[in-house]
C-alpha positions in Angstrom: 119.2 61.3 92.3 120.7 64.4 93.7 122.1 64.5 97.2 119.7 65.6 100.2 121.6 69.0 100.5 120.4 69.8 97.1 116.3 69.2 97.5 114.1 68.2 99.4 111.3 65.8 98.2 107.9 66.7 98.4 104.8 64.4 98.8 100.9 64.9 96.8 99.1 64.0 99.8 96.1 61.3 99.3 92.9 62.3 100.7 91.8 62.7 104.6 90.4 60.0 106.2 88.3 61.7 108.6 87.5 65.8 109.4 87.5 66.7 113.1 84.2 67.4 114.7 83.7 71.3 115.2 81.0 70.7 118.1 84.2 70.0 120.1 86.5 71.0 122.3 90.0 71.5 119.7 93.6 71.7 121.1 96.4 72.4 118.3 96.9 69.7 115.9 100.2 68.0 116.9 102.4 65.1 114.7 105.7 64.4 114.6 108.7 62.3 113.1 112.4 61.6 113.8 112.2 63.4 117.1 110.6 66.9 115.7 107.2 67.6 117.0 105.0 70.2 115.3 102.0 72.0 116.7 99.8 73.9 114.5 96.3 75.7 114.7 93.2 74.9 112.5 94.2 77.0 109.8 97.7 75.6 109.9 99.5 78.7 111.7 102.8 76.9 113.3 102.4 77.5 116.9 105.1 75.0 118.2 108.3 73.3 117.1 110.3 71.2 119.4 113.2 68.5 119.0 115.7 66.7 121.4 118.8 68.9 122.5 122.1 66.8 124.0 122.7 69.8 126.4 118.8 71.2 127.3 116.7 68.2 126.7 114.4 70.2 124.5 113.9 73.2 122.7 111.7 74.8 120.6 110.5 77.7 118.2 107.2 79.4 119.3 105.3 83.0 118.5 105.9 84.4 122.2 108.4 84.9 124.4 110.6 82.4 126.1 109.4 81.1 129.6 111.4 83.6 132.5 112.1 81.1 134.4 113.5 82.1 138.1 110.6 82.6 140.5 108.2 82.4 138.1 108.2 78.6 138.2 106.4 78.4 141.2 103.7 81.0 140.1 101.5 78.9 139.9 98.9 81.7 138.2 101.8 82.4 135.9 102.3 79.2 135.2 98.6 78.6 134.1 98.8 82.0 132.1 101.9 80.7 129.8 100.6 77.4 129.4 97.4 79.1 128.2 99.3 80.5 125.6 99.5 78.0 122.8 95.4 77.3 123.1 95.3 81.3 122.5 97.2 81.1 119.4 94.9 77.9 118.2 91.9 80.4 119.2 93.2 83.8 117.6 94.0 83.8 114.2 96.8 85.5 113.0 98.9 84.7 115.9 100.9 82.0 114.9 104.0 81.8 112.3 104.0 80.6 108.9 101.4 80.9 105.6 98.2 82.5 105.6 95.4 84.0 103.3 93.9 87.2 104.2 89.6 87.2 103.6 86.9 85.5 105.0 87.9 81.4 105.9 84.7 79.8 104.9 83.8 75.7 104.5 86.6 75.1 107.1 87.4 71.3 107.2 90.5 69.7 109.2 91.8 66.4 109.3 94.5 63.7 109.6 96.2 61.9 106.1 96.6 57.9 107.6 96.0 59.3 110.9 99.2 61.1 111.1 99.7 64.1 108.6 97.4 67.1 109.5 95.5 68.7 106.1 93.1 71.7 106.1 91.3 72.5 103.7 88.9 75.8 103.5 87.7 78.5 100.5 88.7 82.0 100.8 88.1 85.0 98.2 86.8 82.3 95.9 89.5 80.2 95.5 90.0 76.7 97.4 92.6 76.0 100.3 94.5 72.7 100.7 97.1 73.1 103.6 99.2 69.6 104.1 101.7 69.0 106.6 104.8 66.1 106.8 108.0 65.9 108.3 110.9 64.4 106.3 113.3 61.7 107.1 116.6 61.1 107.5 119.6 62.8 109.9 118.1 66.5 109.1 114.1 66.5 109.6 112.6 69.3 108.4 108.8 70.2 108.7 106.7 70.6 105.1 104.1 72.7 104.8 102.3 72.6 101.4 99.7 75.3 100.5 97.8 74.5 97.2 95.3 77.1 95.8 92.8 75.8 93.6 91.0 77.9 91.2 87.5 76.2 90.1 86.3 79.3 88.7 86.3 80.3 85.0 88.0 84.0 85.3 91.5 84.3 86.8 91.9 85.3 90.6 94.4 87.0 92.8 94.8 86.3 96.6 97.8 87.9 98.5 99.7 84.9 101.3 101.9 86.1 103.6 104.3 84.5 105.5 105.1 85.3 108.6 104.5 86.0 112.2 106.8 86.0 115.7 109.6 83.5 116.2 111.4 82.8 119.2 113.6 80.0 119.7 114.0 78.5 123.2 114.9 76.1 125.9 111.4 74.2 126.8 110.1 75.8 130.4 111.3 72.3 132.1 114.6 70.9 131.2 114.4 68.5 133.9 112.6 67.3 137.0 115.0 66.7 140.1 114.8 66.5 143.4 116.6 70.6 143.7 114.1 71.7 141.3 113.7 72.6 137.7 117.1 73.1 136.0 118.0 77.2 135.3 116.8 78.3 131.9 119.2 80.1 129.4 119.0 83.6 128.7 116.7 84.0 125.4 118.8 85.5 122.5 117.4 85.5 119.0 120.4 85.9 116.5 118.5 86.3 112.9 120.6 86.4 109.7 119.7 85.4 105.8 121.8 83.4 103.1 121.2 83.0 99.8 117.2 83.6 100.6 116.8 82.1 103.7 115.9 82.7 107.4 118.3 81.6 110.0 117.7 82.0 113.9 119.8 81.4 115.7 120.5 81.1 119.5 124.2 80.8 120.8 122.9 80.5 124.5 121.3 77.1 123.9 123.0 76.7 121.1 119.9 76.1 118.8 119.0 77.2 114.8 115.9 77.4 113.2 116.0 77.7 109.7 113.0 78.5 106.8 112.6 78.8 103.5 109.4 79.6 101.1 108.7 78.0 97.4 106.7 78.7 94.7 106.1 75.8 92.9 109.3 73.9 93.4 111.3 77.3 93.4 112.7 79.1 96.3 111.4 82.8 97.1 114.5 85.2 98.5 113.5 85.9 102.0 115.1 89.6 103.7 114.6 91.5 106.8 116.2 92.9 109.6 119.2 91.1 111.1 119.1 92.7 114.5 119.1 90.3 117.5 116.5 90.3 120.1 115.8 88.8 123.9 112.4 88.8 122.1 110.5 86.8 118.9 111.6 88.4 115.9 108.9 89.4 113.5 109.2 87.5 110.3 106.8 89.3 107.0 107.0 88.8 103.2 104.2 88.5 101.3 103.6 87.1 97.5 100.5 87.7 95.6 99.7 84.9 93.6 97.7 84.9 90.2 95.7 81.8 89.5 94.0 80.9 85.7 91.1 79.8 85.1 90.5 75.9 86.2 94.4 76.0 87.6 96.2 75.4 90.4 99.4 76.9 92.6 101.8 75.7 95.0 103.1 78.1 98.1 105.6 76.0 100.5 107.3 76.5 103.6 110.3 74.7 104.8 111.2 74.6 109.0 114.0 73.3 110.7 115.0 73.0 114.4 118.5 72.1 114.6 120.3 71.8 118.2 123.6 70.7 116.4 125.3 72.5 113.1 125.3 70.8 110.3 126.5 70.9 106.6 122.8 70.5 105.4 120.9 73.6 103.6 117.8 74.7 102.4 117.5 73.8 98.7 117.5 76.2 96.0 114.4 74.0 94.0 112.0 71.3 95.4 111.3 67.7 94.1 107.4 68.0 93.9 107.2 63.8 93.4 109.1 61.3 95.2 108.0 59.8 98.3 111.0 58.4 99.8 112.4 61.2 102.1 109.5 61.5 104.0 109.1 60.1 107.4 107.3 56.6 107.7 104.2 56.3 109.8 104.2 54.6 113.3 103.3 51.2 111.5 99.8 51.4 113.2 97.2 50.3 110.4 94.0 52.2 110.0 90.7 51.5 109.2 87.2 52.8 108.8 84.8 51.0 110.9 80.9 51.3 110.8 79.9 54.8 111.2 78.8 54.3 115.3 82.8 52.9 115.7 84.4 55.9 113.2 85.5 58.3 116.2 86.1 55.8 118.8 88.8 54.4 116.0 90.1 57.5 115.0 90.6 58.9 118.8 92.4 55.5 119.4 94.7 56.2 116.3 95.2 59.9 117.4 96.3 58.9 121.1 98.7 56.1 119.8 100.3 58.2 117.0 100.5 61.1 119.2 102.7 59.1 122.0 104.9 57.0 119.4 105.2 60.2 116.9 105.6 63.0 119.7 106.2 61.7 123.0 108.8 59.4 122.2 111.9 61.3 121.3 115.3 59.6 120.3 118.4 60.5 122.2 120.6 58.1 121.3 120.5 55.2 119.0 118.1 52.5 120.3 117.4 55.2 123.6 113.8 56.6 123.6 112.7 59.0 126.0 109.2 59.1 126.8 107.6 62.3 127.4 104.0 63.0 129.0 104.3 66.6 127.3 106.3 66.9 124.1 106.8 70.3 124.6 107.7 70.1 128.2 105.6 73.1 129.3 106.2 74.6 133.0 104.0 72.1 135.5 103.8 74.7 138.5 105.4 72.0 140.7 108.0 69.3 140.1 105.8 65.7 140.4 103.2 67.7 139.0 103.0 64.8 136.2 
């Protein structure tokens, strides 16, 4: 088996146990493993990533501009505005980071693999949309998002994906909660610069590196762009159009990682398509379907106790957990607030 710096194994998800109900209220679809949480809109548009930092407590990527900090924590209408802007990147698409198909999103169906691993599926220009997400295990998570387009008719198609979007990496709004008030946010430098193919931002004031890379199949497509550094998210854009036969099927993947601490770990050139073993395990909390009256009342129980043991509990030490009431440690307006 070849060391972890040299792939990265990926997982054919088995089918959703249950689709969300659209009549709903949604917020973004959040899971996490190995103390990297991952919030993502209904089309699978990365609107979050956050992970423990020794120094800051937590940072993350996002697709707007770092929290100001200063005065503006006790704005309270400012406050409410920037919280308000993760629900208006669930709400407008386009305005997250990562893959997506341009044309009409018809049949539109999201759920959770064992509870956990959000999957999206929906038809666009004819051709059907499977969009999975895991996180893999071991010393360097990194976040897996697998696009699958399925061609089910009997003359070949076209559809152009892009990947892209604003990326910003940050220190979360709060770092802390004391008694003098919230702790003084870094200045928000975004340092971007690309190796062998793939996207590295990086932040020196935190420090913190995010790091992507995009597959077809199990191959690795050359990212480029502009290098020039930025207070402000740096616009990420390359786009592949991808030629399906008839009855056939392609792979587009995206690779993320949030690192707060350098590391000898890269990207891989090629992905493993079949093993299982890197990937993160799930919070051990068995699943079942009950009788169709019971079905939501299980699966909101499931939600709520993966979403505390997979994104609310973050390791900072070995045996330490810290337990969060807000993964991404948004601004509260007031400190006690929670």
């Amino acid at each position: 088996m070849e060391p972890q710096s040299k792939t990265l194994k990926v997982l054919h998800l088995t089918p959703c146990v249950l689709t969300l109900d659209n009549a709903r209220q949604k917020k973004t679809l959040d899971f996490g493993a190995e103390g990297v949480v991952c919030s993502v809109s209904s089309l699978g548009e990365v609107i979050s990533i956050s992970t423990y930092h020794p120094q800051h407590g937590i940072v993350v990527v996002n697709p707007f501009a770092q929290f100001p900090g200063g005065d503006k924590f006790w704005d309270q209408a400012y406050v409410r505005m920037y919280r308000r802007k993760f629900l208006d990147c669930f709400n407008a698409r386009g305005s997250g980071f990562g893959l997506k198909l341009s044309g009409e999103i018809k049949n539109l169906r999201v759920g959770y693999v064992d509870g956990q691993w959000p999957r999206i599926n929906y038809n666009v220009n004819g051709i059907e949309v499977e969009s999975s997400f895991l996180i893999t295990a071991g010393p360097d998570p990194s976040i897996i998002n697998s696009v699958i387009l399925f061609n089910k008719e009997a003359e070949e198609r076209s559809v152009a994906i892009e990947f892209g979007g604003k990326v910003s990496v940050n220190r979360a709004s709060y770092g802390q909660l004391t008694e003098a008030g919230p702790v003084p946010i870094p200045p928000c430098l975004n340092r971007p610069s690309y190796r062998d193919g793939v996207l590295s931002i990086n932040n020196p004031n935190l420090p913190a590196t995010f790091d992507t890379a995009l597959y077809a199949q199990s191959g690795r497509i050359s990212l480029s762009g502009s290098t020039k550094e930025s207070s402000e998210p740096i616009d990420i854009l390359h786009t592949e159009r991808i030629t399906i036969s008839p009855w056939q099927s392609r792979e587009i993947t995206a690779v993320y990682r949030l690192s707060a601490i350098a590391t000898p770990f890269s990207l891989p050139q090629q992905l493993n398509l079949t093993s299982k073993q890197i990937y993160a395990l799930d919070s051990g909390f068995v699943y079942s379907r009950e009788t169709p009256e019971t079905e939501l009342d299980c699966f909101v129980i499931r939600r709520t106790l993966d979403y505390i043991l997979s994104c609310c509990c973050i390791p900072i030490d070995q045996g330490a957990l810290c337990v969060l009431t807000d993964h991404i440690a948004l601004p509260l307006g007031w400190h006690r607030d929670n």
